[in-house]
Z-matrix of the N, CA and C atoms (Angstrom, degrees):
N
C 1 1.444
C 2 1.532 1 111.22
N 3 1.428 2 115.61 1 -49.05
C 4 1.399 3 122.02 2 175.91
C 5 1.769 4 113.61 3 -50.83
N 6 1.126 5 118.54 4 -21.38
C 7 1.689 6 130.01 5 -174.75
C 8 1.200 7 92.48 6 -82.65
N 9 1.668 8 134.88 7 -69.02
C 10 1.225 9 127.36 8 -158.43
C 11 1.593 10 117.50 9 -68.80
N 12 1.342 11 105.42 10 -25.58
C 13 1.881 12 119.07 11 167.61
C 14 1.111 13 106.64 12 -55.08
N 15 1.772 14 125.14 13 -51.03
C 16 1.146 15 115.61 14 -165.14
C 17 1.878 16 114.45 15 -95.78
N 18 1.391 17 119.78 16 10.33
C 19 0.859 18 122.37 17 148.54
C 20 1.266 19 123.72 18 -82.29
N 21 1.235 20 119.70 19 -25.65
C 22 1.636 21 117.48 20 -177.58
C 23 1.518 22 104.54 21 -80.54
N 24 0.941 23 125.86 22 -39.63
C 25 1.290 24 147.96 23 -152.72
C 26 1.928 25 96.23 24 -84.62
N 27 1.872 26 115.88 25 -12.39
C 28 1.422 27 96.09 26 -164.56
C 29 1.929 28 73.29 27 -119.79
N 30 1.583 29 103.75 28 -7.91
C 31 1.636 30 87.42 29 171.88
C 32 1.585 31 114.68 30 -69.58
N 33 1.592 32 98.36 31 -49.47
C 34 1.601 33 107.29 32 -174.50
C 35 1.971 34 113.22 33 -53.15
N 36 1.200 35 97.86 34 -21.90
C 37 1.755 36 100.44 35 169.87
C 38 0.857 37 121.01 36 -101.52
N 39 1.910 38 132.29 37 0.29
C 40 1.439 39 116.62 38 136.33
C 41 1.224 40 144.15 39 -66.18
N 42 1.656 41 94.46 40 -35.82
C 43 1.779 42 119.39 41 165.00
C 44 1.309 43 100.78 42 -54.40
N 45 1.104 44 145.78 43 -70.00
C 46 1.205 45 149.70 44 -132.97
C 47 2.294 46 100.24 45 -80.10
N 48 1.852 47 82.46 46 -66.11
C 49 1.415 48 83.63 47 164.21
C 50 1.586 49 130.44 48 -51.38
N 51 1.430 50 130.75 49 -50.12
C 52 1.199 51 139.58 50 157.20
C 53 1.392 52 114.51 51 -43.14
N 54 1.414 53 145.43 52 -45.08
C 55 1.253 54 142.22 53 172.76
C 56 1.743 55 112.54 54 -78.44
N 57 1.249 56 130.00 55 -27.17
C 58 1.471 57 129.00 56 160.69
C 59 1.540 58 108.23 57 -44.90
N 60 2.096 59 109.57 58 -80.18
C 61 1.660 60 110.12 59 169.01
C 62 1.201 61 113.32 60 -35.20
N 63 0.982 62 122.86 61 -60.55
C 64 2.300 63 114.56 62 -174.45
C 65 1.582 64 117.66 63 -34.79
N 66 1.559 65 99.02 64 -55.10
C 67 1.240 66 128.54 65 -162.10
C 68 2.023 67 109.11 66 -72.39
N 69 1.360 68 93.97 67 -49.20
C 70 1.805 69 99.87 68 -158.07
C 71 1.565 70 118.89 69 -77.84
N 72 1.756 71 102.58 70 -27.49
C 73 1.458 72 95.56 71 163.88
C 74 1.593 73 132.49 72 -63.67
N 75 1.497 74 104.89 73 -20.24
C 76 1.204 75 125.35 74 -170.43
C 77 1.972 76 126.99 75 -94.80
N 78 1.203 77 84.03 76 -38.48
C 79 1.610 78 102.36 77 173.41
C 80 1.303 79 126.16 78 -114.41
N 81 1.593 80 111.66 79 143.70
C 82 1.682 81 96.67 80 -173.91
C 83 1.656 82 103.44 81 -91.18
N 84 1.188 83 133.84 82 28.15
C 85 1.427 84 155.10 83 -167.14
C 86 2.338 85 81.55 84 -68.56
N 87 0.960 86 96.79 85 -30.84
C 88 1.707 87 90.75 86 -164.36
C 89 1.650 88 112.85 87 -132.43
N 90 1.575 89 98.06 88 21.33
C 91 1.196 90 110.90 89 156.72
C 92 1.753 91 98.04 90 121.22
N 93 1.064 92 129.76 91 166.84
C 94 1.897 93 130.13 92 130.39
C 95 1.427 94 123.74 93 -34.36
N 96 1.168 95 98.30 94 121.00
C 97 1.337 96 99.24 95 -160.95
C 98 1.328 97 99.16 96 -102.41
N 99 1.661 98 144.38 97 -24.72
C 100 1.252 99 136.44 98 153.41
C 101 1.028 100 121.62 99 -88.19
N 102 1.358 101 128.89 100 24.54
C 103 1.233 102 133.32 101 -175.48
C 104 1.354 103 123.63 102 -157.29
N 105 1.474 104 91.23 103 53.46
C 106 1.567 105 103.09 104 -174.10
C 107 1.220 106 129.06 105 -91.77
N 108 1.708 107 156.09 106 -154.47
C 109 0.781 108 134.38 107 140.45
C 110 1.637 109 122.72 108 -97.17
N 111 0.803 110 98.91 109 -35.82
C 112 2.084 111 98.75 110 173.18
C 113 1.860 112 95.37 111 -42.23
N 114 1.605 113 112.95 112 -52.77
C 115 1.303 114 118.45 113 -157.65
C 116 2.119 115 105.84 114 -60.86
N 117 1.937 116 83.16 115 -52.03
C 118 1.900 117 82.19 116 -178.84
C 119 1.774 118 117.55 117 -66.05
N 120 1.289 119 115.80 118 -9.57
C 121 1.409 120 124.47 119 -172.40
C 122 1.678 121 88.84 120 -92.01
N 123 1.189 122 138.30 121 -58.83
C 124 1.509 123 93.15 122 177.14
C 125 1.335 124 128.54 123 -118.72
N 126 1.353 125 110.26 124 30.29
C 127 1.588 126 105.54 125 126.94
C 128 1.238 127 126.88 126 -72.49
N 129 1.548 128 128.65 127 -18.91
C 130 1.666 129 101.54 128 173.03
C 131 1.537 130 104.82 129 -89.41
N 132 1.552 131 115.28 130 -23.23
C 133 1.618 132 112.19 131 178.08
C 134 1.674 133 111.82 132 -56.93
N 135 1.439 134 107.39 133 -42.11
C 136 1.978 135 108.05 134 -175.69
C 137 1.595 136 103.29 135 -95.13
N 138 1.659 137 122.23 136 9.54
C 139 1.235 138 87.17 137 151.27
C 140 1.566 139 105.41 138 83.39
N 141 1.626 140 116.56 139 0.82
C 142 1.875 141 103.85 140 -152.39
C 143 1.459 142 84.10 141 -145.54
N 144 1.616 143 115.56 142 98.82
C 145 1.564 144 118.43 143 -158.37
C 146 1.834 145 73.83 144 -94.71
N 147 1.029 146 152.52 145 -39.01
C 148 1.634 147 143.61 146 177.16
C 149 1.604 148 113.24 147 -27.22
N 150 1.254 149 97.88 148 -47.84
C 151 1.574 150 105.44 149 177.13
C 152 1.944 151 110.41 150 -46.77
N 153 1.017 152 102.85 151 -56.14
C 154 1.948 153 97.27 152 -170.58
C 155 1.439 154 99.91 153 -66.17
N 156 1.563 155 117.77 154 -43.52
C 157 1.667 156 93.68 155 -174.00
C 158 1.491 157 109.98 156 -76.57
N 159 1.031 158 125.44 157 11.81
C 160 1.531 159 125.33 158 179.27
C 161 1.315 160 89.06 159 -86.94
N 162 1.212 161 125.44 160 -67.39
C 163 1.472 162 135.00 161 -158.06
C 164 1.732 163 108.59 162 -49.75
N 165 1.716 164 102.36 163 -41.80
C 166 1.627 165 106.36 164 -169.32
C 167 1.748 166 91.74 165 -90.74
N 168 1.039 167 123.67 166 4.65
C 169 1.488 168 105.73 167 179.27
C 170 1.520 169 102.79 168 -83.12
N 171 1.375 170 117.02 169 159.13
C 172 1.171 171 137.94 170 -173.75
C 173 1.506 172 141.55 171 -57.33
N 174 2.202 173 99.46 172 -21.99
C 175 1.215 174 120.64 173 -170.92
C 176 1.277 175 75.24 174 -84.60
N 177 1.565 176 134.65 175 -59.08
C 178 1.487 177 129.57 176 -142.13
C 179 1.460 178 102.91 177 -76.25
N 180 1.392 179 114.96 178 -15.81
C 181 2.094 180 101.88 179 166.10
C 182 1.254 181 104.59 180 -91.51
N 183 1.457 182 126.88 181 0.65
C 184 1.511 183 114.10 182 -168.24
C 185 1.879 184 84.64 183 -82.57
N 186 1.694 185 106.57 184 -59.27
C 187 1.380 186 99.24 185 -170.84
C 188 1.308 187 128.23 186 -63.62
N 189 1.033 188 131.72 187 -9.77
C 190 1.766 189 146.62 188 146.73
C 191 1.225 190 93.64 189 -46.69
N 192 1.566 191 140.71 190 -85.87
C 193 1.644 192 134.64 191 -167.37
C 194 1.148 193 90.96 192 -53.61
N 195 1.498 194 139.45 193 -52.11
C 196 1.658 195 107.59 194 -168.60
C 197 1.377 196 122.14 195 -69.61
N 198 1.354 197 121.82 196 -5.41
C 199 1.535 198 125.51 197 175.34
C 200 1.451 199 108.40 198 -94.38
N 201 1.424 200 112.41 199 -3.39
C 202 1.245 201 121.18 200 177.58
C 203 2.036 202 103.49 201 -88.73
N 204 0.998 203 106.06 202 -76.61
C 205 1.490 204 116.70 203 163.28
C 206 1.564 205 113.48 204 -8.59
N 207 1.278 206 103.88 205 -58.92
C 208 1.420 207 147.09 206 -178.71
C 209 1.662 208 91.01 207 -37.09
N 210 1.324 209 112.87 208 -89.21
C 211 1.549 210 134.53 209 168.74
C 212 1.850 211 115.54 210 -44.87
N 213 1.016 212 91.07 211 -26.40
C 214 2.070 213 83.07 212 167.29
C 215 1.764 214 99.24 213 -103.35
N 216 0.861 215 118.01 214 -16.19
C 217 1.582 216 113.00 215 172.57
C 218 1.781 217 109.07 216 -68.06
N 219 1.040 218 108.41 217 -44.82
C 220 1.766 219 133.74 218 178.77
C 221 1.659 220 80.21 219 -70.32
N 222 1.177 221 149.22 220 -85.17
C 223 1.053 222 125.40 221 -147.51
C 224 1.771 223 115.95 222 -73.02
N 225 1.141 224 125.55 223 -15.61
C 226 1.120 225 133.37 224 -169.10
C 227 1.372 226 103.67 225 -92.99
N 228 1.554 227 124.99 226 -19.86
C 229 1.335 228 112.27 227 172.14
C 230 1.864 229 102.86 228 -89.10
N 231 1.508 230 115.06 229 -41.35
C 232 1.238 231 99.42 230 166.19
C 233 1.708 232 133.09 231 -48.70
N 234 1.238 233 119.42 232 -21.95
C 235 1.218 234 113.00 233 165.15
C 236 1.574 235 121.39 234 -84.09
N 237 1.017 236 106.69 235 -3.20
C 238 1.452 237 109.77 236 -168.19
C 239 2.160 238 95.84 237 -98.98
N 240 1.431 239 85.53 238 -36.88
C 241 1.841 240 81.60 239 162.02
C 242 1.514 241 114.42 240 -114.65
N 243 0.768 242 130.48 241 80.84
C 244 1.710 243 142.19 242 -166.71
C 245 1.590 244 83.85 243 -82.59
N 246 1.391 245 112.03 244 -68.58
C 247 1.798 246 111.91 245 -153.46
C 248 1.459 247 98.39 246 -63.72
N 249 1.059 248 120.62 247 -51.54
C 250 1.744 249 124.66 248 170.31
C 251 1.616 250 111.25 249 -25.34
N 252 1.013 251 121.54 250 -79.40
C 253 1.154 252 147.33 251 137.90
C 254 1.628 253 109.90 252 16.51
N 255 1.394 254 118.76 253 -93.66
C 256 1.301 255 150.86 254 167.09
C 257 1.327 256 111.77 255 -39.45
N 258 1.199 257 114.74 256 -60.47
C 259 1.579 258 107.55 257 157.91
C 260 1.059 259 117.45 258 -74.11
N 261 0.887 260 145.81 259 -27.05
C 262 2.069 261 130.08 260 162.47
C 263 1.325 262 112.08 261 -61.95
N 264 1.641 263 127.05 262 -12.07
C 265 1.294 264 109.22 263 163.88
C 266 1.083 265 123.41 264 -111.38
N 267 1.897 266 128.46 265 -4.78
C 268 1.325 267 130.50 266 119.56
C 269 1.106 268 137.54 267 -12.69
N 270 1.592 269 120.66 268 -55.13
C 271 1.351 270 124.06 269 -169.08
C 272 1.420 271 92.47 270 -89.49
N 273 1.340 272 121.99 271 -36.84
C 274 1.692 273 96.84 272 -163.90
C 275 1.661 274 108.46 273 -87.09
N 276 1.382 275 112.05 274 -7.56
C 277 1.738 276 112.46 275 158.91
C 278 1.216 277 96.95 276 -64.84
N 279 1.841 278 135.34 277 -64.25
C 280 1.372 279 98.04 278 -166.48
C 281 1.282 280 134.58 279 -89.26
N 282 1.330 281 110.27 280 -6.38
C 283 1.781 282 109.67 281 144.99
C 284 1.575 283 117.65 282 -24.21
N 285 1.917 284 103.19 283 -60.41
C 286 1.674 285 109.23 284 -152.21
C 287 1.539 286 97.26 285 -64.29
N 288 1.693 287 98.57 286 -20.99
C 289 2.012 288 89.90 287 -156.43
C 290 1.854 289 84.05 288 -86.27
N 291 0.881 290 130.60 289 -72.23
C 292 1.518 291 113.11 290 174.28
C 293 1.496 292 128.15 291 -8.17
N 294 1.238 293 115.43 292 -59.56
C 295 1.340 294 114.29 293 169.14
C 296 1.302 295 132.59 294 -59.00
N 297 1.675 296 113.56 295 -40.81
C 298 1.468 297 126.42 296 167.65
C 299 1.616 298 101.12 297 -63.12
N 300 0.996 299 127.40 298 -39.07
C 301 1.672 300 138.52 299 165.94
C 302 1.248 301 110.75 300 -32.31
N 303 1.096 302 101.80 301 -43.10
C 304 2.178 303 111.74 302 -164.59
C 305 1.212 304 107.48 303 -95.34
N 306 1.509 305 115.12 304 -20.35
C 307 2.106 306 101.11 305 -162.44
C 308 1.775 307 75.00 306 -100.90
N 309 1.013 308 123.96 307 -9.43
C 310 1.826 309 89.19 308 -171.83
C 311 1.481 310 90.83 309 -100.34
């Protein structure tokens, strides 16, 4: 049971993660995205005003959605092998407990 939780549980945080990147370069639904404060605090701390227009330029939200994509692709193949999955972390729990088995 603990295997299949933690497969669902690493799908629901690709979905989730993968739909944030898609979403945040593009919409202010999750704030300004070149004009944030984490972002203006250290560009004025390093001094390196290049950094924000890099960030608000267009290649650098394209590659954010593609690392987003990225993360629903990862989750969409994990659901498509769930049982795969589940047994690979079956077997290598009872591998681990075998081994802890032997040194004591």
């Amino acid at each position: 049971m603990i295997e299949k939780l933690t497969v669902v549980f690493f799908i629901f945080l690709c979905l989730i993660l993968g739909a944030y990147l898609i979403l945040s370069p593009w919409t202010s639904v999750f704030g300004s995205w070149d004009n944030n404060y984490l972002l203006v605090l250290v560009t004025d701390k390093t001094n390196f005003p290049i950094l924000q227009k890099t960030v608000a330029s267009t290649w650098f939200r394209g590659a954010i959605t593609g690392l987003g994509v990225l993360n629903v692709i990862i989750a969409v193949w994990e659901i498509v092998h769930f049982r795969q999955s589940v047994e690979m972390l079956r077997e290598n729990d009872l591998r681990a407990n075998r081994q802890s088995s032997k040194r004591v």
